[in-house]
DOFI-89376 format. One record per atom (N, C-alpha, C): x, y, z. Coordinates in pm, whole numbers, plus 50000, padded with zeros to 5 digits. Layout:
# residues N
XYZ ...
//
This chain:
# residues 280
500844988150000 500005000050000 500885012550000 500845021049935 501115034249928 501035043250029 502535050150076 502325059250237 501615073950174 500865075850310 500625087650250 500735099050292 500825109450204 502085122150223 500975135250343 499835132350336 499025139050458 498255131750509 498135124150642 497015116950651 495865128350710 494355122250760 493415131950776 493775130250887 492675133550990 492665136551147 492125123251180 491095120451102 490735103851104 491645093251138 492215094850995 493715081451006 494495082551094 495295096551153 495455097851230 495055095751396 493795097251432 493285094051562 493845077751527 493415072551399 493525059151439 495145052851446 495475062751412 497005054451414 497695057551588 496915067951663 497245069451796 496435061551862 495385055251859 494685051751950 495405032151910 495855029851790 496465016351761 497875017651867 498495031451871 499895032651956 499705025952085 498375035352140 497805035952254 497675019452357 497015014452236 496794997752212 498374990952249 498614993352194 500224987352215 500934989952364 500605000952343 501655008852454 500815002952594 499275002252631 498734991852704 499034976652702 499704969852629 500014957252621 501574956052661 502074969652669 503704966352719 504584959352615 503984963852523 504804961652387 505434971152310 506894968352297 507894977552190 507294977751996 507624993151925 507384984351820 507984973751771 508974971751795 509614958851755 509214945651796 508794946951916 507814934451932 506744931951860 505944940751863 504614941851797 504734939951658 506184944751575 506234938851458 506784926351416 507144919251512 507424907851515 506124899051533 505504905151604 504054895451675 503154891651493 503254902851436 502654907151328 503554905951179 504484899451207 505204894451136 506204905950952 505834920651042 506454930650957 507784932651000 508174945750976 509424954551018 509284964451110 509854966351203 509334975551267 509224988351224 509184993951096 509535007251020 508105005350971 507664993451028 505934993550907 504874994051044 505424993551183 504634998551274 504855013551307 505765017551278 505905030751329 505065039451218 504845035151066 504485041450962 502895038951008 502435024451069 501105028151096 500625037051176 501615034351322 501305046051438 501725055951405 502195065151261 501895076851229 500965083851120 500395070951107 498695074150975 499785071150855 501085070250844 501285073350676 501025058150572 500225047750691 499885032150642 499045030250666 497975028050565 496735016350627 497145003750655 495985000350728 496004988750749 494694984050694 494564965750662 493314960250623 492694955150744 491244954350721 490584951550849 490824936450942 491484924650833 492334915650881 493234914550971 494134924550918 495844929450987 495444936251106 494264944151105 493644955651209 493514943851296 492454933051319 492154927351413 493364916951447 494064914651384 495264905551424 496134911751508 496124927151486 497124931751559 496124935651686 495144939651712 494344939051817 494214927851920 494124913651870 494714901651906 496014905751970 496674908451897 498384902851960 498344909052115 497634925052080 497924938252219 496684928752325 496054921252305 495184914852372 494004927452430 493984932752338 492534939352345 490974933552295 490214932352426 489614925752399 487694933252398 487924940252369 487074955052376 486314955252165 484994945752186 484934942552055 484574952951989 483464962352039 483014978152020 484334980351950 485044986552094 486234998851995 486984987551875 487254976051853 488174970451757 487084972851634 485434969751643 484894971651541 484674984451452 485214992051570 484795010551496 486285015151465 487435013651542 488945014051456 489185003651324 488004993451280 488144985151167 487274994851056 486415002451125 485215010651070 486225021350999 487235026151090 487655039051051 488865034650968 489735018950918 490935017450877 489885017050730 489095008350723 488405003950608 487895016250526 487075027150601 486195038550562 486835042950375 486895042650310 487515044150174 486435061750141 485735063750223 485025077650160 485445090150132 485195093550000 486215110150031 484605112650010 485415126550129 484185136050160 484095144150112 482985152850130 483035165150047 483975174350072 484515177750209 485455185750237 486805189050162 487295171350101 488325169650019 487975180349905 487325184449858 487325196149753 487755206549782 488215209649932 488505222349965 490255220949974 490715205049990 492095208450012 493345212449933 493715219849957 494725231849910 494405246649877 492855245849913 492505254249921 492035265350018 492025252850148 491595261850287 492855257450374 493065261350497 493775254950596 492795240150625 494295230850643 493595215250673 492755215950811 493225225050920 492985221651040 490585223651000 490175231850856 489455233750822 488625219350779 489295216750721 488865199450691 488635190150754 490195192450849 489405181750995 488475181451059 487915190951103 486815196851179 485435192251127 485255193050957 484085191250915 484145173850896 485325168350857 485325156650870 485435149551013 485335158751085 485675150751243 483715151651267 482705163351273 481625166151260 481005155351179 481405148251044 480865144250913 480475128851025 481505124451109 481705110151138 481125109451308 480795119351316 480455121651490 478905114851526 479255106751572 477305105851634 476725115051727 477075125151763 476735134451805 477435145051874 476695160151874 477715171751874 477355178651970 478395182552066 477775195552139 478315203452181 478025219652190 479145227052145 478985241352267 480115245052303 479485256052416 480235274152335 479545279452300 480095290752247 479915302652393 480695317452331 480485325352466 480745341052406 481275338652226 481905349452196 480815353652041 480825340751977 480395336051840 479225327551842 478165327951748 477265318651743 478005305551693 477865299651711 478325286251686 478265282051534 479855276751472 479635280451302 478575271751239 477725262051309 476685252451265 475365259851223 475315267351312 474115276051357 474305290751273 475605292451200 475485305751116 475005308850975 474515322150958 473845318650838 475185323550804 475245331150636 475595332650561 476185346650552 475275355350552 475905372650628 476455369150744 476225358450866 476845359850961 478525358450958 478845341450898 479795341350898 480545347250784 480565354250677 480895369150606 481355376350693 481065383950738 481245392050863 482435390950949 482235374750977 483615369551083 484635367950992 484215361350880 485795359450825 486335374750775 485615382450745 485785397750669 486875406050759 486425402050901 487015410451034 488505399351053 488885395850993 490505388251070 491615398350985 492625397551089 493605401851059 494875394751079 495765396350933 495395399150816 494265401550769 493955409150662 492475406950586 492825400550487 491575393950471 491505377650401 491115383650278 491435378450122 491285384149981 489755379750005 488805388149909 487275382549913 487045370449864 487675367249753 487715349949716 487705341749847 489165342849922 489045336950058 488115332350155 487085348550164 486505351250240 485065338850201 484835340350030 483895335050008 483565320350006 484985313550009 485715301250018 485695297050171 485575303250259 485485295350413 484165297750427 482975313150356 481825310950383 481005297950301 481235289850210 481115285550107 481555271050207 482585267650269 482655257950369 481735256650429 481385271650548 480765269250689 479245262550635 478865269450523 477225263350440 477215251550459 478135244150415 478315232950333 478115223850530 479225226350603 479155222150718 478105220450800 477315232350805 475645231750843 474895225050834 474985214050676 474235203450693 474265194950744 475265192750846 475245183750953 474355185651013 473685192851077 472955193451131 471455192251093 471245183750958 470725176150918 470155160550983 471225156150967 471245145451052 471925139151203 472635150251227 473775145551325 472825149351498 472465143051581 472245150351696 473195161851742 472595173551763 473605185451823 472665194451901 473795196651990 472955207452109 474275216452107 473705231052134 474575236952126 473805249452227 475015253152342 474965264752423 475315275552429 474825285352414 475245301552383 475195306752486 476485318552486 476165327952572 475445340252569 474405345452618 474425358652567 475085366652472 476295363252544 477105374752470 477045372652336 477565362552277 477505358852145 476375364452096 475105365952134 473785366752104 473415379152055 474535391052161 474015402952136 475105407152053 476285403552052 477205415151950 476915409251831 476895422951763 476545424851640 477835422251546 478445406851452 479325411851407 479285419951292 477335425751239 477695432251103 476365438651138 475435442851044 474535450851076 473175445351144 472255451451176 470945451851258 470475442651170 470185441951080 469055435250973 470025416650987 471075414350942 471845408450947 471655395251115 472025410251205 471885402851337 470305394051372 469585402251318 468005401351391 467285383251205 468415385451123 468215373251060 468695362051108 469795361851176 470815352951249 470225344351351 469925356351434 468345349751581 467655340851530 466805347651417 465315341451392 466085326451344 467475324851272 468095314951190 467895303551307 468915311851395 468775301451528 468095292251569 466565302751631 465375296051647 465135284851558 464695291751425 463975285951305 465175268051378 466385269751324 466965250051339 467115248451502 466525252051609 466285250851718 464815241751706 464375240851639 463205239251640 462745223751570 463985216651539 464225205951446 464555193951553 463915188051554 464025177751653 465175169651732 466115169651630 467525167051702 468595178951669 467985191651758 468755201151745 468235205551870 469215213151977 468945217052134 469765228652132 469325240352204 469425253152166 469445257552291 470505261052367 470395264852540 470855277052548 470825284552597 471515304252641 471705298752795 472585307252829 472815311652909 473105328752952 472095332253024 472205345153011 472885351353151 473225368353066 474425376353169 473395377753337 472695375653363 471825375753456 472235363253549 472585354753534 472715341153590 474415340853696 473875342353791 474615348553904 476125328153936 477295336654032 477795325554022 478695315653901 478305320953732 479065318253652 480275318753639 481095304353626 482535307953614 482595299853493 482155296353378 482425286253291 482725292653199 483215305953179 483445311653072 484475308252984 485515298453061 486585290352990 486455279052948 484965276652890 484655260252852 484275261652739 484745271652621 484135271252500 484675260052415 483935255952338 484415241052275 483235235152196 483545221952099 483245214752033 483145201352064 482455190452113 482315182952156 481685165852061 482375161151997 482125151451886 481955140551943 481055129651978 481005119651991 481365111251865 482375098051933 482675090151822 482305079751849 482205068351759 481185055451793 481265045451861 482195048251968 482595044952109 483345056852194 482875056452345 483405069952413 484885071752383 485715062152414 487155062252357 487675070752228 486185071252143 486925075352040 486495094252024 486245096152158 484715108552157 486135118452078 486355131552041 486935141352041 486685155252097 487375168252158 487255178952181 487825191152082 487275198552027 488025209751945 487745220252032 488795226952016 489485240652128 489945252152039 489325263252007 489875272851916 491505274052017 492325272451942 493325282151983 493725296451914 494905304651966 495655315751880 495875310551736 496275300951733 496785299951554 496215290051491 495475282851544 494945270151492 493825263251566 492975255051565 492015246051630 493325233451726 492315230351827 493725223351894 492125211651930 492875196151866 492315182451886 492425176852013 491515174352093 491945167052230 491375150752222 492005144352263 491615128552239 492125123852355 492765128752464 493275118852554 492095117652656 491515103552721 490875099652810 490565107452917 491885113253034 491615123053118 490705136053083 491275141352949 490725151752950 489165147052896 489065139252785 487785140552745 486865137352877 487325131853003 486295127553083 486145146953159 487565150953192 487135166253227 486005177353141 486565170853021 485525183152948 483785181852918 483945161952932 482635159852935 482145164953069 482415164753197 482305174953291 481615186553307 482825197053222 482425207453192 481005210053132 481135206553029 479725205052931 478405205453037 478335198253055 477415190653235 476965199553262 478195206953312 477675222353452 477565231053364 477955232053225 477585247453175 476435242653113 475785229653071 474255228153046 473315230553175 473835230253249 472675226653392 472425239353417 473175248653369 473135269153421 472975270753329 472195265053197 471335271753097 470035273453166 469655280553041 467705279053047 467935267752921 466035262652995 465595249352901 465545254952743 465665242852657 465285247952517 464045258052482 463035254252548 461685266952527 462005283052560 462465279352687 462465295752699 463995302552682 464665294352647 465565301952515 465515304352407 464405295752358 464185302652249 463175311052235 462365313852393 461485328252380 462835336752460 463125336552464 464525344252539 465525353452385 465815342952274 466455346952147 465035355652045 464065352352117 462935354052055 462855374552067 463115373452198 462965386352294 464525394652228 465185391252214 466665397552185 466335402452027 465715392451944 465645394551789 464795409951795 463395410651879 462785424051871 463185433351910 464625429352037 465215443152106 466145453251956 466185441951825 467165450151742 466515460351636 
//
């Protein structure tokens, strides 16, 4: 098989969580490529995504680490096998990858949930909205650019088609305006309107709600098709930052928890966004 010169975030999770596997069994790669009857230059190429593996070799080597966890071996066979290019692949070389991952990490998620505090959440944006955001970065982005990540975030939205997602706002997000009145007061009603879709959950939290300290829990929350495989996205300064390790995903699932429980219920947030759309 052919290495390959970028793997996704996909192949990747899976080539850490196969490390992971190993590294629980107290096995060197050199053992493990012995167990498995390669080189050890062909385990290190898997535990860095630049090798598939077949769903055969996948469970043999799952065997050897004596993992016996049939769930996660069936959904890391799910993710070695997956042969789908997504739609996102049309964007690459054209956007930043960390852009691709995200919608392909979303594309494969059984469910999403997301805590914003600054931004409506890019699922939930229309079209003037996110215009607006990309328009305002600095550097300023060429308008092609601009029209090319809005032309993504669309495309991304239809997840929320099918994907379960709940997503928590802060006020704040709610009220700044990143572009004009008409704009903002379309954005709300946008809200509502896919608030209103049966596997879509729509929570505020408003500046009124005494005791708030969760203002450092903004995030993206992907369920994968075992908890092991759940993921966290974290805007950072220069890039989106992937969290996959166990400790944390159990902290952030945490988090999530207490900043849902100091919402208001779905109804009267959305007479709450209801009330904000007429204040404009």
């Amino acid at each position: 098989m052919a290495l390959r010169s970028e793997p996704t975030a996909r192949q990747l999770r899976l080539a850490v969580e196969l490390r992971r596997l190993r590294e629980a069994a107290g096995l060197t790669a050199r053992e493990a490529a012995a167990l498995l009857g390669v080189t050890a230059p062909v385990i290190s190429q898997i535990e860095s995504g630049i090798a598939g593996m077949s769903a055969k070799r996948l469970r043999r080597l799952a065997a050897n680490y004596s993992c016996s966890d049939a769930e996660l071996i069936d959904a890391l066979v799910a993710m070695a096998t997956d042969r789908t290019r997504g739609w996102w692949e049309e964007y690459r070389g054209l956007l930043p990858t960390p852009f691709l991952n995200l919608a392909e990490l979303e594309h494969h998620a059984a469910f999403l949930q997301e805590v914003q505090f600054l931004f409506i959440p890019g699922p939930l944006q229309t079209a003037d909205y996110a215009r607006a955001v990309f328009s305002d970065r600095v550097p300023e982005l060429p308008g092609d650019d601009v029209e090319l990540r809005v032309h993504h975030r669309m495309r991304r939205a239809a997840t929320l088609a099918r994907t379960p997602y709940e997503a928590v706002i802060h006020e704040a997000a709610l009220r700044i305006m990143v572009s004009d009145r008409k704009a903002a007061r379309n954005q709300l009603a946008h809200v509502v309107e896919s608030s209103e879709a049966e596997h879509v959950t729509v929570r505020v939290i408003p500046f009124r709600l005494e005791g708030f300290t969760g203002a450092a829990s903004a995030m993206t929350y992907a369920g994968g098709a075992v908890p092991k495989l759940d993921t966290v996205v974290r805007d950072g300064p220069h890039r989106a930052a992937f969290i996959d390790s166990e400790a944390q995903l159990g902290a952030f699932r945490t988090l999530f928890h207490k900043v849902e429980a100091a919402s208001l219920d779905p109804e009267r947030s959305r007479d709450f966004i209801g009330k904000l759309a007429k204040e404009l």
